[in-house]
C-alpha positions as CSV (number, residue, x, y, z in Angstrom):
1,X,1.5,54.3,43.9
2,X,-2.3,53.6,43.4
3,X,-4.2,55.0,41.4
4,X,-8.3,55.3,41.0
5,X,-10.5,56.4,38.6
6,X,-14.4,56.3,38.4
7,X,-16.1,55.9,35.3
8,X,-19.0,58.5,33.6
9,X,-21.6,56.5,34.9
10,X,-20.1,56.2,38.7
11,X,-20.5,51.8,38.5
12,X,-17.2,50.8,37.3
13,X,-14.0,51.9,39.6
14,X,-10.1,51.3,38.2
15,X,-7.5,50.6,40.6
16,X,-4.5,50.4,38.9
17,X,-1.0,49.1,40.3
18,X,0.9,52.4,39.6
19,X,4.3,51.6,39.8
20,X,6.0,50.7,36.2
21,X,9.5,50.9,36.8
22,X,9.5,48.4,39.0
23,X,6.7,46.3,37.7
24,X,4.1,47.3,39.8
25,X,5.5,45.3,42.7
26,X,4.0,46.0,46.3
27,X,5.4,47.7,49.6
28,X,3.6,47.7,52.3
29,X,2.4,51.7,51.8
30,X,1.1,50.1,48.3
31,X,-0.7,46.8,50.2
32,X,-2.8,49.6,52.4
33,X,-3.0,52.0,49.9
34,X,-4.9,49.3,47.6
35,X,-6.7,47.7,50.4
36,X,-8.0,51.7,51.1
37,X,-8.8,51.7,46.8
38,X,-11.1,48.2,47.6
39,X,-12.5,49.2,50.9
40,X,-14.0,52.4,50.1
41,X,-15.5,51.6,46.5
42,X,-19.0,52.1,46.2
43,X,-19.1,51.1,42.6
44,X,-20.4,47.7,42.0
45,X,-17.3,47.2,39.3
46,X,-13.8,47.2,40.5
47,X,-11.6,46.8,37.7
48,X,-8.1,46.2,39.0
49,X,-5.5,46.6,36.6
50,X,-1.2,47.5,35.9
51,X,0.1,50.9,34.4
52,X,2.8,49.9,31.9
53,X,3.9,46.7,30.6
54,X,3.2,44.3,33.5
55,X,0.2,44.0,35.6
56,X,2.2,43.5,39.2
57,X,5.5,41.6,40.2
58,X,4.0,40.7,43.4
59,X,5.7,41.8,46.9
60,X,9.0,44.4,46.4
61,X,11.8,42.3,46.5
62,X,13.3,45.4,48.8
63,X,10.2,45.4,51.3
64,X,11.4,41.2,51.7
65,X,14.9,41.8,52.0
66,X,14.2,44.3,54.6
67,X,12.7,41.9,56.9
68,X,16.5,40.8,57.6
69,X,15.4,37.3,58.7
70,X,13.0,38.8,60.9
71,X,10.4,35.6,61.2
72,X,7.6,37.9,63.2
73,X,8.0,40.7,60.6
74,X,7.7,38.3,58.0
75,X,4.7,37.2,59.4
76,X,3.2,40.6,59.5
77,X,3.8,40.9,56.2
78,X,2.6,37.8,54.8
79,X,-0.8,39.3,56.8
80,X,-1.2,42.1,55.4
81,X,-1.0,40.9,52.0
82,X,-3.5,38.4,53.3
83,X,-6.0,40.7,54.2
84,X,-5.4,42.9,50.8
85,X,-6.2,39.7,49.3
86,X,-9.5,38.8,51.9
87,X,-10.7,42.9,51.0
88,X,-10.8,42.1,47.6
89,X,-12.3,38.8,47.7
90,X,-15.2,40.1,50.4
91,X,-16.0,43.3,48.4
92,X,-19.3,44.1,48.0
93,X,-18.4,44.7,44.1
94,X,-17.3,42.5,41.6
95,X,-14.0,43.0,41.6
96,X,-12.1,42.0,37.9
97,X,-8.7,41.3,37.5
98,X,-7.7,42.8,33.8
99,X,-4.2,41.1,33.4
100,X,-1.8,42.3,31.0
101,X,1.6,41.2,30.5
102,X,3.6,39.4,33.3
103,X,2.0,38.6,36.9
104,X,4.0,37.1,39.4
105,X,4.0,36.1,42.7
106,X,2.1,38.1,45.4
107,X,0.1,40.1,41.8
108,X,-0.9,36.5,40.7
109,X,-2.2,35.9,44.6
110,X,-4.0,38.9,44.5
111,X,-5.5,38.1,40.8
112,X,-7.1,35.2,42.4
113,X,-8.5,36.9,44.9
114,X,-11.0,38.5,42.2
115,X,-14.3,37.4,41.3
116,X,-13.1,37.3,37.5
117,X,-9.5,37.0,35.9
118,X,-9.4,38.1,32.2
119,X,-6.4,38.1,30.7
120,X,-4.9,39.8,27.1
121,X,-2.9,37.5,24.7
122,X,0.4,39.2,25.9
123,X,-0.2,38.0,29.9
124,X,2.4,35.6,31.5
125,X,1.6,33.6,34.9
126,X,4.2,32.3,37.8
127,X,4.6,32.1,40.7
128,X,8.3,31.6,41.4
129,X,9.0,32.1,44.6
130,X,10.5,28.6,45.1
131,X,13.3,29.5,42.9
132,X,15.2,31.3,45.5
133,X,13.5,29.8,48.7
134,X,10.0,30.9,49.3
135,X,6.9,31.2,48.1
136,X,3.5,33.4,47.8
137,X,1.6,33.5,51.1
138,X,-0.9,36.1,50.5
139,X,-3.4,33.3,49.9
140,X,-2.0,31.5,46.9
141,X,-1.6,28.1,48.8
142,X,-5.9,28.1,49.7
143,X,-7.4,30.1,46.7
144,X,-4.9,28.1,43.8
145,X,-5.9,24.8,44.5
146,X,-9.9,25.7,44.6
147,X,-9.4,27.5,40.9
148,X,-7.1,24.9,39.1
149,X,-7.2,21.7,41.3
150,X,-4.3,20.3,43.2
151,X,-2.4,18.5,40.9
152,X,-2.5,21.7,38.7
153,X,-1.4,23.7,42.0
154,X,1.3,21.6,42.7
155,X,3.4,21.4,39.5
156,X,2.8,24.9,38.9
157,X,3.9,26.3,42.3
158,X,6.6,23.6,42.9
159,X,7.9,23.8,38.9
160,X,7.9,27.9,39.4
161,X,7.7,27.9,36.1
162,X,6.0,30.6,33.8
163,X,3.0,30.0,31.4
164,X,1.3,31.9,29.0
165,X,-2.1,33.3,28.1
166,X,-3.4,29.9,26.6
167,X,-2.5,27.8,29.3
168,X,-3.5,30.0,31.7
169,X,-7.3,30.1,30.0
170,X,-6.6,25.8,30.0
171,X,-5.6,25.7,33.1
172,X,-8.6,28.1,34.8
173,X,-6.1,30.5,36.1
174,X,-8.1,33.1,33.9
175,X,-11.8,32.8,32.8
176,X,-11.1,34.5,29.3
177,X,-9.1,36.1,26.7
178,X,-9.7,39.7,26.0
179,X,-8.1,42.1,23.8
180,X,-9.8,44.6,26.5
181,X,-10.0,42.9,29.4
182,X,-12.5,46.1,30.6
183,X,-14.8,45.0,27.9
184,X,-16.2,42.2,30.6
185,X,-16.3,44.7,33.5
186,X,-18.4,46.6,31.4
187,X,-20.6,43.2,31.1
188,X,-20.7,43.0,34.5
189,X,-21.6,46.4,35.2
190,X,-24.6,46.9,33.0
191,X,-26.2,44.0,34.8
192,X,-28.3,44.2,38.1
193,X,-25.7,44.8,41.0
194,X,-27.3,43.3,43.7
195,X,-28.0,40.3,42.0
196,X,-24.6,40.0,40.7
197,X,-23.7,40.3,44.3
198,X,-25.3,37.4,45.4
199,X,-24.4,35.4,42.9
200,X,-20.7,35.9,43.8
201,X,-21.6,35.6,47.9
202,X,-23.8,32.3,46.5
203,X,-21.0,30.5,44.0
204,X,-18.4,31.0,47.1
205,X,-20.5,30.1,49.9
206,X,-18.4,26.9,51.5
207,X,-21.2,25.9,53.8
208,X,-22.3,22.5,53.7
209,X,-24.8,21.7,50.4
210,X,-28.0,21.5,52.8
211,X,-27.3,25.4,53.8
212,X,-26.3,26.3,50.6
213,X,-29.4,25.6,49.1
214,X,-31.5,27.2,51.6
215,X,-29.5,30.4,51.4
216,X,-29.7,30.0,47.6
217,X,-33.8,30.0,47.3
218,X,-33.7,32.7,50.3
219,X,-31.6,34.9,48.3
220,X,-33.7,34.1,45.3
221,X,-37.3,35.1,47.4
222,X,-35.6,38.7,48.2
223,X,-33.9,39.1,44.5
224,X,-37.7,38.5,43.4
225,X,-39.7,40.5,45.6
226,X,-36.5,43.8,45.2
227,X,-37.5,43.4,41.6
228,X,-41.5,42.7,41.0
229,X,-41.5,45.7,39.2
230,X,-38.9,45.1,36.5
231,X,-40.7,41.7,36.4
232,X,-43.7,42.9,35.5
233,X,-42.5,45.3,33.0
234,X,-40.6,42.4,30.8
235,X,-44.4,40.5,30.8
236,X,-45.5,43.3,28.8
């Protein structure tokens, strides 16, 4: 259902949605089985990713209909998918979505939850929900609007229609168009990890600007005085 893999060099971890006959789509055994994959990572790269055609349908149409009208069970659900979504988004790694063929619904939710979003030329976006009387609520409605703006956020969740890897990139649903979309984790990963931590606790701090600064230039001072050494050594 998940599956991980570490890389040669132990800093890039793949998760990957393993569960292609139905799209990758999520139960709740999958939600804490991928929120176990993100929690225990010790690799400063978390590539998260499909197997087979589609990256993930979002929520198992099954595990819904189960609910049976069950508004406190929906709830739950809608939760859990929340915290899935809040694990990847507070990992200590840089977590990158590599997206690759459809992502709907609760997979696009959990897309945005990542640091980055890199998507291949054959990647399709929706969230469609509000074609047959819902919608995502693993996040989608709070972390949507801060990547593509509300007007964007509106026609696109209210249309439920489907767009592909171009508008996605115009849009801001996806920071860049990759062939590989691994090619950027491995960026990431051969850059200093703390400092690529910060940066990601630093460009999603919503404080007011006053403390953001200040906990800007004090996470500058301790970047600097971790790494006098490799300062020194580029001055020579």
């Amino acid at each position: 259902m998940i599956d991980v893999e570490v890389d040669a060099d132990r800093s890039i971890r793949t998760v990957r949605l393993d569960r292609p006959a139905v799209r990758n789509a999520l139960t709740v055994d999958g939600l804490e089985a991928l929120e176990r994959a993100i929690v225990d990572a010790d690799e400063s790269v978390i590539v998260l990713r499909g197997r087979g055609p589609a990256f993930c349908a979002g929520a198992d149409l099954e595990a819904v209909a189960a609910l049976e009208g069950d508004r406190e069970a929906a709830i739950e659900f809608a939760r859990l998918g929340q915290r899935v979504a809040r694990a990847i988004e507070e990992s200590s790694a840089v977590v990158v979505a590599a997206i690759d063929g459809p992502v709907r619904g609760g997979g696009l939710e959990l897309a945005l939850a990542c640091d980055v979003r890199v998507g291949t030329p054959d990647s399709t976006y929706g969230e469609p929900g509000v074609t047959f009387g819902l919608f995502g609520a693993w996040g989608g409605t709070v972390r949507l609007p801060r990547l593509v703006g509300e007007g964007h956020a509106l026609e696109f969740a209210l249309t439920g229609r489907v767009v592909d890897a171009e508008e996605a990139l115009r849009l801001g649903l996806i920071s860049r168009l990759e062939d590989d979309p691994r090619t950027v984790a491995r960026e990431i990963a051969g850059n200093a990890s703390d400092a690529c931590e910060v940066l990601k606790r630093r460009i999603r701090d919503d404080a007011d600007r006053e403390t953001r600064e200040r906990r800007e230039a004090e996470a500058f001072g301790d970047l600097v005085a971790a790494h006098a050494d490799d300062i020194d050594a580029m001055l020579e």
